[in-house]
C-alpha positions as CSV (number, residue, x, y, z in Angstrom):
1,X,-2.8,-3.5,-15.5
2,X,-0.7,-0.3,-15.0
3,X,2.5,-0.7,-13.5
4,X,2.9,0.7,-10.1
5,X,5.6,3.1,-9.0
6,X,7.5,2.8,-5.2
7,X,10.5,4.9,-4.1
8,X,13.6,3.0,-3.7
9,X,13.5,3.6,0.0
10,X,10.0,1.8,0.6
11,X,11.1,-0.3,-1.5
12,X,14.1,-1.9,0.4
13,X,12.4,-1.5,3.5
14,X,9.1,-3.4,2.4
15,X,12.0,-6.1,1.3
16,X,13.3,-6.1,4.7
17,X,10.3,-6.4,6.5
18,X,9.2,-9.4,4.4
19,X,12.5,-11.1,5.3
20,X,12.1,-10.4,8.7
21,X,8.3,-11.4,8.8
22,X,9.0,-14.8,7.0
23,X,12.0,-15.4,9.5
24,X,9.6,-15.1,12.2
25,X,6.8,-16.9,10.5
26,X,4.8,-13.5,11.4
27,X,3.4,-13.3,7.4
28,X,1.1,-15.9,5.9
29,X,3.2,-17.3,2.8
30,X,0.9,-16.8,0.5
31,X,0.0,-13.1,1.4
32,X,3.7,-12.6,1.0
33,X,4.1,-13.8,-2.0
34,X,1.2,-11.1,-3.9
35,X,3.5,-8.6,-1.8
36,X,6.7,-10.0,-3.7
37,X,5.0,-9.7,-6.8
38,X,3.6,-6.4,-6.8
39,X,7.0,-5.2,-5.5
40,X,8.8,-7.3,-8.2
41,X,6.4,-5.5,-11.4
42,X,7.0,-2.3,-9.9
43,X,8.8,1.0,-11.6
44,X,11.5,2.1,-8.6
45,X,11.6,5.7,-8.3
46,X,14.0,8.0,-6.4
47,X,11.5,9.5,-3.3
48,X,11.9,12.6,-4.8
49,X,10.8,11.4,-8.2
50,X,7.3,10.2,-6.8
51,X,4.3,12.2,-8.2
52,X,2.4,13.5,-5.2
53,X,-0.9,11.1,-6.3
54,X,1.0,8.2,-5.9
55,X,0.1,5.6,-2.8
56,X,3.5,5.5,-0.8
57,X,4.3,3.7,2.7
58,X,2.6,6.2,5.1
59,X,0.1,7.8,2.6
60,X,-3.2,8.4,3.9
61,X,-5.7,7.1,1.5
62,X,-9.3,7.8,1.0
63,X,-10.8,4.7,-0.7
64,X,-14.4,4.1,-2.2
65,X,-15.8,0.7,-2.2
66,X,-17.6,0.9,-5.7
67,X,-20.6,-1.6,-4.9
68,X,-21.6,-0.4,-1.8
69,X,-20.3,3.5,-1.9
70,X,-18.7,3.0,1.2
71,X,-15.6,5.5,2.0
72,X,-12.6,4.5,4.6
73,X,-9.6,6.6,5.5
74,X,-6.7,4.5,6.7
75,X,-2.5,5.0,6.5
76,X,-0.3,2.2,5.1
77,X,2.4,1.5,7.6
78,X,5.4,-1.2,8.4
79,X,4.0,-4.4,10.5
80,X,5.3,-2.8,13.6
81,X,3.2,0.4,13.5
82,X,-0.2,-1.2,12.6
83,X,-3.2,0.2,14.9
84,X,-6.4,-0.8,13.6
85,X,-7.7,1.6,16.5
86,X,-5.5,4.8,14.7
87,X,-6.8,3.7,11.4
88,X,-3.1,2.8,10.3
89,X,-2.9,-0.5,8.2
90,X,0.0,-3.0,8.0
91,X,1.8,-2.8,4.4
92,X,0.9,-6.9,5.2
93,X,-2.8,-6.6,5.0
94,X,-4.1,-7.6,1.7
95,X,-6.1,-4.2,1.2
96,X,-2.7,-2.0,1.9
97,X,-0.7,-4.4,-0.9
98,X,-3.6,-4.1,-3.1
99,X,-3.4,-0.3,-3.2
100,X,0.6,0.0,-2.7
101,X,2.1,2.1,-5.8
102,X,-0.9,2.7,-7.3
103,X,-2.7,6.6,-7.9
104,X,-5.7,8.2,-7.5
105,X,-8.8,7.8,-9.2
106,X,-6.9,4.2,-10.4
107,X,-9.6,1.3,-9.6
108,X,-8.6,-2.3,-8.4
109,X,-10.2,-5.2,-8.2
110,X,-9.7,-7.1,-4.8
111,X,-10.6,-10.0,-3.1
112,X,-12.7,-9.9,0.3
113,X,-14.5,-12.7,2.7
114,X,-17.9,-11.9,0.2
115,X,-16.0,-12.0,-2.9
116,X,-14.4,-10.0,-5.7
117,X,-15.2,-6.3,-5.2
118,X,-14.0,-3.0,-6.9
119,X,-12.5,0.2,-4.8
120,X,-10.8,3.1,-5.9
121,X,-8.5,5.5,-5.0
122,X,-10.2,8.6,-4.4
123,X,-8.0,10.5,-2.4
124,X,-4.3,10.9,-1.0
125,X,-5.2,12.8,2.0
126,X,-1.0,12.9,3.3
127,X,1.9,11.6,1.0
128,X,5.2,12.0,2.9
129,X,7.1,12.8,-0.5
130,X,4.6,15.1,-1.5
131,X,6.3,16.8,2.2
132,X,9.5,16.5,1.3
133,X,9.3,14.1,4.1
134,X,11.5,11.5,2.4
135,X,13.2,9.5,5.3
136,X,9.7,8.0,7.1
């Protein structure tokens, strides 16, 4: 598995959130934990020092489910800003820590209701560092 790469500032903040979620008991344990782990194996970065086809907090993604073919566009935000309706998916969900960190054209396996299936990464439509928008 390639090691995934986060700015610093998502970084802390995806910490925070955690913290605050498992205070609350607003985050199922164990979906926490994968999020600790994939944060925990990951390469921090200054937000300047992300390359522009990496999956940040507040990317808009284009993903490809490889046994069906089946294309969604969704943004990875914090718990507070989730809107299934806008398309924008809490860091929480299992499909945004799956693809937290990780670039395009990278594939990942991931567990859903049916199963094990494969997507991949096949687009970063927005990438706030790519902006110079470093502060979201």
């Amino acid at each position: 598995m390639n090691r995934i790469i986060m700015n610093k500032l998502d970084y802390n903040r995806i910490l925070k959130s955690i913290e605050d979620a498992k205070s609350l008991k607003t985050i199922n344990v164990s979906e926490a934990e994968k999020l600790l782990k994939e944060l925990n194996s990951a390469k921090i970065v200054e937000p300047s020092q992300i390359p522009a086809d990496i999956v940040t907090m507040n990317s808009i993604v284009k993903i490809n489910f490889l046994k069906t073919n089946k294309e969604v566009k969704f943004q990875i935000v914090y718990p507070d800003q989730a809107n299934i309706k806008e398309n924008k998916i809490s860091i929480f969900s299992p499909i945004a820590t799956a693809l937290i960190g990780y670039k395009v054209s990278d594939e990942i396996e991931w567990i859903v209701p049916s199963g094990l299936t494969k997507i991949r990464i096949e687009e970063i439509i927005y990438q706030p560092e790519a902006m110079g928008d470093y502060d979201l």
